[in-house]
N, C-alpha and C positions, 0 to 999 in steps of 0.2 A: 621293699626291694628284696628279691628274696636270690641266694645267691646258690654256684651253682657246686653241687657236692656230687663228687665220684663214690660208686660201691668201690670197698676193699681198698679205697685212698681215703675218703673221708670218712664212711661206714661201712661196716660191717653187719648180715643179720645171723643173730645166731639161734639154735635151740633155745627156746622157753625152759628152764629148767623145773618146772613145774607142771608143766602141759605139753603134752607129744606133740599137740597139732598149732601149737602157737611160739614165735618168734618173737626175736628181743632185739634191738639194734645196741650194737655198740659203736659208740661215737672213739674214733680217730684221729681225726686232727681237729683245731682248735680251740675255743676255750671251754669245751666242757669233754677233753682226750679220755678215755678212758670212762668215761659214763656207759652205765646202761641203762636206756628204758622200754618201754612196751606200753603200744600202742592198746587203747582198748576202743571204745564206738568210734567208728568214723562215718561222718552224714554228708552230704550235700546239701546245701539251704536252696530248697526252693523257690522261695520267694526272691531272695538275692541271689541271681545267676551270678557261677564262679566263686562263690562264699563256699567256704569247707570248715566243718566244726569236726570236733574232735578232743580225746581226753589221752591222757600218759600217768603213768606211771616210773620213778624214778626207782628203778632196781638196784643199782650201786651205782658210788662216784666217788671218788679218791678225796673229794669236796665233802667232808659228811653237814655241810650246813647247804647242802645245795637240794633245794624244793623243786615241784611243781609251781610255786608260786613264783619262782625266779623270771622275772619278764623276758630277758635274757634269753633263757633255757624255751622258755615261750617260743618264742621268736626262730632262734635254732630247731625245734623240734618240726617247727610248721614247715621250713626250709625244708628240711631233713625229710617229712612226711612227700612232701612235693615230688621230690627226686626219685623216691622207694616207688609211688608211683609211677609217674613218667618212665621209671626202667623197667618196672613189671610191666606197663602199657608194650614198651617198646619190645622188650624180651615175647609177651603172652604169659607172665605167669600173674597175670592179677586176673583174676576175678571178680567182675560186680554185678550186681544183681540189683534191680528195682525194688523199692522199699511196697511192700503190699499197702493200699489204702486200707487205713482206718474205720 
């Protein structure tokens, strides 16, 4: 069940502080406030239509025992991922492009 998060009420995206051309979410409200991560591969599964895979990175969190491994933060981030989506669909600032065959 994935639930439904607002930009700038839930998250925020901000400069990559590392990379001019890549962005970091800061998380807002709930139980990981104040988190930051970044998004790095995001794929689409072929084979299972609707399947989305994807890796993070935990930049900071006021939590310092708080992983990628947290199922938790899993779960949130996939949510989160959903919405950053769906708004750039909905705005036109996402860009996607066909994965070249192999």
């Amino acid at each position: 069940m994935s639930i439904d998060l607002i930009e700038l009420k839930d998250y925020e995206l901000i400069p990559a502080e590392d990379d001019e051309q890549a962005w970091a979410v800061r998380i807002l409200s709930g139980d990981f406030v104040e988190t930051v991560i970044r998004y790095g591969a995001i794929s689409f599964n072929e084979i299972e239509e609707g399947m989305m895979t994807f890796n993070f990175a935990v930049i900071s969190s006021p939590d310092p025992e708080l992983t990628t491994e947290n199922v938790e933060l899993q779960n949130y981030v996939g949510d989160l991922l959903q919405a950053i989506i769906r708004d750039g669909i909905q705005s036109g600032s996402v860009m996607t492009k066909e994965r070249e065959s192999e």
